[in-house]
Kinemage of the C-alpha trace (Angstrom):
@kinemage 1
@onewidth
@group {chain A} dominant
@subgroup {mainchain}
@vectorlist {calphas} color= white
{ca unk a 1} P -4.112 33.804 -10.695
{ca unk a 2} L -4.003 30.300 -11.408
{ca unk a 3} L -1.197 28.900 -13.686
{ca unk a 4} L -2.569 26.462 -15.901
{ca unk a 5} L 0.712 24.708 -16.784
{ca unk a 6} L 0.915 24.081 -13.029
{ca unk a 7} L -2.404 22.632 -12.922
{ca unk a 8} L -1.578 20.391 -15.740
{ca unk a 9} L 2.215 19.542 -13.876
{ca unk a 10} L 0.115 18.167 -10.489
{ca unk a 11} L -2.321 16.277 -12.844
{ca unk a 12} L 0.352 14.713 -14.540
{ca unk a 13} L 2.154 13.917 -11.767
{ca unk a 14} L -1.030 11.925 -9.947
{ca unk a 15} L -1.175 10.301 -12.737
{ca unk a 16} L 1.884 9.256 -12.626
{ca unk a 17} L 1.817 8.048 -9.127
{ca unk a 18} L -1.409 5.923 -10.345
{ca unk a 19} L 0.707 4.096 -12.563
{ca unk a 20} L 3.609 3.475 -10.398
{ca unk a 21} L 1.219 1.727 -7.975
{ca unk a 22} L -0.522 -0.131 -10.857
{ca unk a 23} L 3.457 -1.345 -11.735
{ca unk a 24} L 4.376 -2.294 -8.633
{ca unk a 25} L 0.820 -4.017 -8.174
{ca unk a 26} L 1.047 -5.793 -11.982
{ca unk a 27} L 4.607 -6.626 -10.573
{ca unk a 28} L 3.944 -8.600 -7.524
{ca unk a 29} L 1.154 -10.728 -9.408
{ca unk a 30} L 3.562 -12.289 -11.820
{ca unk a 31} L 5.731 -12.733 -8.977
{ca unk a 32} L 2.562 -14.662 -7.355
{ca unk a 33} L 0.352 -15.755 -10.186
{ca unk a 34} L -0.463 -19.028 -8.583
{ca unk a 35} L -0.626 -17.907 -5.025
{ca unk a 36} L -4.590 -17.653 -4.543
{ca unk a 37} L -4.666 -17.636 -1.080
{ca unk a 38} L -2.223 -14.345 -0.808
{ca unk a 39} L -4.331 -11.324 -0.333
{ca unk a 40} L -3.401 -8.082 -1.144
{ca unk a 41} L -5.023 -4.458 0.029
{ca unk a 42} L -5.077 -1.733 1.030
{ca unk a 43} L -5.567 -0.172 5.178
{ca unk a 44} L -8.720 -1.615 5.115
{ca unk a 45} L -7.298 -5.090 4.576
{ca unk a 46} L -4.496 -4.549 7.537
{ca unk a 47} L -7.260 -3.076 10.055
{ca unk a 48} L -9.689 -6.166 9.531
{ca unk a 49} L -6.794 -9.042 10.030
{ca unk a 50} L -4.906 -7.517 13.019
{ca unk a 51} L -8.194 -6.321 13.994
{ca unk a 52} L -6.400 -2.697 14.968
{ca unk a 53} L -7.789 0.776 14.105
{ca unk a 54} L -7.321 2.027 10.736
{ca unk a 55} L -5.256 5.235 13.153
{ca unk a 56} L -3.387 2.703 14.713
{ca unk a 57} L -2.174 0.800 11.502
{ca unk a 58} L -1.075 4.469 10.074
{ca unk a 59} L 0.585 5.270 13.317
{ca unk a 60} L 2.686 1.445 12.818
{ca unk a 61} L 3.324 2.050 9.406
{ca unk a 62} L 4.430 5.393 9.616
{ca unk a 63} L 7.274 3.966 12.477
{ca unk a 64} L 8.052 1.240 10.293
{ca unk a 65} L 6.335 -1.299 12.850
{ca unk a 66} L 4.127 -2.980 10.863
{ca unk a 67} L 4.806 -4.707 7.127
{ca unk a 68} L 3.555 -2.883 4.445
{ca unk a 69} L 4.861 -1.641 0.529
{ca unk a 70} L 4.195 1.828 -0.968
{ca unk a 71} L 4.885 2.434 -4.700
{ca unk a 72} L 7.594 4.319 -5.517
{ca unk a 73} L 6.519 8.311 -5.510
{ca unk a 74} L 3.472 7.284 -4.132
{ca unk a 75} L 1.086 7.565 -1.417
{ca unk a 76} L -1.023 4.976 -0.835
{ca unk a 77} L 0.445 1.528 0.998
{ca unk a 78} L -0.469 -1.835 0.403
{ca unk a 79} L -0.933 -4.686 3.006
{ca unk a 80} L -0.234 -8.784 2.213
{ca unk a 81} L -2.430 -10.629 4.678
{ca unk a 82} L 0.900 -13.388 5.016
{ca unk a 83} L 3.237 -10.400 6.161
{ca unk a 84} L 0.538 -9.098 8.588
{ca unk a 85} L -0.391 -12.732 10.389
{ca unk a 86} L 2.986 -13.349 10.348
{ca unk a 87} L 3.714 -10.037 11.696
{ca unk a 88} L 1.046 -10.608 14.772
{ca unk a 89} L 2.775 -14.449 15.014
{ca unk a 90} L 6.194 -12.614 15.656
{ca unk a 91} L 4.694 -9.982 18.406
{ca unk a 92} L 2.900 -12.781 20.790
């Protein structure tokens, strides 16, 4: 049978995650409010400036090859096009 207070534990604690990424994302703007040129995002972002495979970006990542930032508890990372070009300046 299904525990409900569990269900409500795992919602709570995506939610959570949501807002640590929203932090950490709110955070790095004021750190950058003027910088319109720095773009932020997520694999999609990575896969379409190093031209690489959305696989191939996870399999970097996950290594630690490649520059990227993950919230804190959370799962999703998040790609600066400046790390990444300076990244594929540093591997030539």
């Amino acid at each position: 049978m299904n525990n409900p207070f569990e269900k409500l534990e795992n919602a709570l604690q995506e939610i959570n995650n949501h807002l640590l990424e929203l932090k950490a994302y709110a955070q790095q703007k004021e750190i950058n409010p003027s910088n319109n040129d720095e773009e932020m995002g997520g694999i999609e972002l990575a896969a379409r400036v190093t031209g690489l495979s959305k696989s191939t970006i996870y399999a970097l990542s996950s290594k630690g090859a490649i520059p990227y930032h993950k919230a804190k508890g959370g799962k999703r990372i998040y790609f600066f096009k400046s790390e990444l070009l300076d990244w594929i300046k540093r591997s030539k």
